[in-house]
GULUM-996959 format. One record per residue (C-alpha): residue in one letter; residue number from 1; x, y, z. Coordinates in steps of 0.25 Angstrom, whole numbers, plus 5000, padded with zeros to 4 digits. Each point is the difference from the previous one (the first is absolute). Layout:
BEGIN
ZABA  residu  num     x     y     z
ZABA       A  NUM     X     Y     Z
...
This chain:
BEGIN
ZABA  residu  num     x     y     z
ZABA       X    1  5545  5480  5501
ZABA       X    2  5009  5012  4999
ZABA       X    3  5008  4993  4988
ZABA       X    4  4985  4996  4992
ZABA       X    5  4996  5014  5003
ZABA       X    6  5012  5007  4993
ZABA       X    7  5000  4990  4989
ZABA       X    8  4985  5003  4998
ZABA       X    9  5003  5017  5000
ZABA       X   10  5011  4997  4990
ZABA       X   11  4991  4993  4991
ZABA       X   12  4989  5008  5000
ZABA       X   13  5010  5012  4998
ZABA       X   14  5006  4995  4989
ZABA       X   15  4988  4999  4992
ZABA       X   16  4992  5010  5006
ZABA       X   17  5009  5012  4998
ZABA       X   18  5001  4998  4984
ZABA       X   19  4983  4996  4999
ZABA       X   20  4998  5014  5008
ZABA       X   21  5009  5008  4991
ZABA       X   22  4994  4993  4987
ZABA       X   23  4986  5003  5006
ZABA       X   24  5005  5015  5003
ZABA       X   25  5005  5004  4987
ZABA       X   26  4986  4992  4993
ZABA       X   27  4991  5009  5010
ZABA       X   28  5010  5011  4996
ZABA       X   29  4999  4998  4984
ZABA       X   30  4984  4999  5001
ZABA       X   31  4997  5014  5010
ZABA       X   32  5009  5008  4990
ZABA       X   33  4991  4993  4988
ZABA       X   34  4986  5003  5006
ZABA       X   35  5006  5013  5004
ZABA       X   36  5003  5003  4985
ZABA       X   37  4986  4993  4995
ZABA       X   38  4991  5009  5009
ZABA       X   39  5008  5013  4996
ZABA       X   40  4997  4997  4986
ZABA       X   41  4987  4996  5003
ZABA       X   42  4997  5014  5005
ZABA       X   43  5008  5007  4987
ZABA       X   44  5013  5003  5009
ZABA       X   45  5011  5000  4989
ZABA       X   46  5009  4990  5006
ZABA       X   47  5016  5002  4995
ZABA       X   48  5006  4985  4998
ZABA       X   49  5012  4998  5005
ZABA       X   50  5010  4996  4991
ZABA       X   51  5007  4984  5000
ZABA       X   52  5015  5001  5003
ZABA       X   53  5007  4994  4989
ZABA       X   54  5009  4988  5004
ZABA       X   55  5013  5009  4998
ZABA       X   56  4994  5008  5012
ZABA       X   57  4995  4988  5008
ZABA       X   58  5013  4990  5000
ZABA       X   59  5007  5014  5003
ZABA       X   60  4991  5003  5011
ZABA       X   61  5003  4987  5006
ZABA       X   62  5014  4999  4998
ZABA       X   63  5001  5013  5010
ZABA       X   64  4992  4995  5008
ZABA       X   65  5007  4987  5001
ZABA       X   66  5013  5006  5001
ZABA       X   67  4999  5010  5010
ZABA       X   68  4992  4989  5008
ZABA       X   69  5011  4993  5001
ZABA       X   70  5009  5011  5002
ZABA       X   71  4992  5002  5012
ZABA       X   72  5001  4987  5006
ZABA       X   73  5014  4998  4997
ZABA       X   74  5004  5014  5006
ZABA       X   75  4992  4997  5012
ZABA       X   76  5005  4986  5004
ZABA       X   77  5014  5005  4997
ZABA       X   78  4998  5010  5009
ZABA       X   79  4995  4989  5011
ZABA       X   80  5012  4991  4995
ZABA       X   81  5009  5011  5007
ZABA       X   82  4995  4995  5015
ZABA       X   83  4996  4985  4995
ZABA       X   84  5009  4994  4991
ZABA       X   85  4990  4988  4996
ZABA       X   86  4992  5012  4993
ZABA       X   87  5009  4999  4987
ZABA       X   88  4994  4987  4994
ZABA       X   89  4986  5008  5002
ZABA       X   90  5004  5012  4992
ZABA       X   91  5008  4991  4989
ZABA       X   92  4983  4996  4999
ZABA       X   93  4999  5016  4993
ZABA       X   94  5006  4994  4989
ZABA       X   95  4989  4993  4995
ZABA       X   96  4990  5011  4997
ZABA       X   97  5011  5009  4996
ZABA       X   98  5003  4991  4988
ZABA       X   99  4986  4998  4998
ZABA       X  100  4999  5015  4999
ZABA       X  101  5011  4999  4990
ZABA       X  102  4994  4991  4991
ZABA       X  103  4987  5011  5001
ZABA       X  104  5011  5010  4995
ZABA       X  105  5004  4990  4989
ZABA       X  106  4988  4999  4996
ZABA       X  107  4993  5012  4999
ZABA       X  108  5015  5004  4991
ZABA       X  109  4998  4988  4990
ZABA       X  110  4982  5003  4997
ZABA       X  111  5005  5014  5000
ZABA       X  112  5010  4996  4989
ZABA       X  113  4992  4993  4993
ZABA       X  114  4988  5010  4998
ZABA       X  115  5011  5010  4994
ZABA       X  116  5005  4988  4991
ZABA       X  117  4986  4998  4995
């Protein structure tokens, strides 16, 4: 039972954890746009905030990605010093931090194109 019961949890994790965010950030999305409608509806000047451009959102994730990944590799280095099999998961840090490069890449190359335009 105990094998059933933790293939079920792992199961229903899996799926569940990205439905709930999804349903989270749609719940999110549709209080701020009620929020805004009602304000306007009772003549409140309500300041739009402005879109990022997609210079300012790879950068953003670039960092994001990068020092994500400094962080998990600084911390399973740090464990690798008591428990050597720690290395092969800090080597996984290199994943995101490329990931966080090609952010970087990016948000150079549309930022060079909008000046060569």
């Amino acid at each position: 039972m105990d094998g059933e019961m933790v293939g079920f949890a792992a199961v229903v994790m899996t799926l569940g954890i990205p439905i709930a965010g999804l349903y989270t950030y749609y719940r999110v999305r549709r209080l701020r746009s009620e929020e805004r409608l009602a304000a306007i509806a009772r003549g409140v000047n309500v300041p739009m905030e402005p879109e990022l451009s997609q210079v300012a959102r790879s950068r953003r994730s670039g960092i994001l990605c990068v020092a994500g990944a400094l962080g998990y590799m600084a911390t399973f280095f740090m464990i690798a010093r008591v428990e050597p099999d720690a290395w092969v998961a800090a080597s996984f840090g290199a994943i995101p931090f490329a990931i966080g490069l090609g952010f970087f890449v990016d948000a150079f190359l549309v930022r060079r194109d909008a000046h060569a335009a």
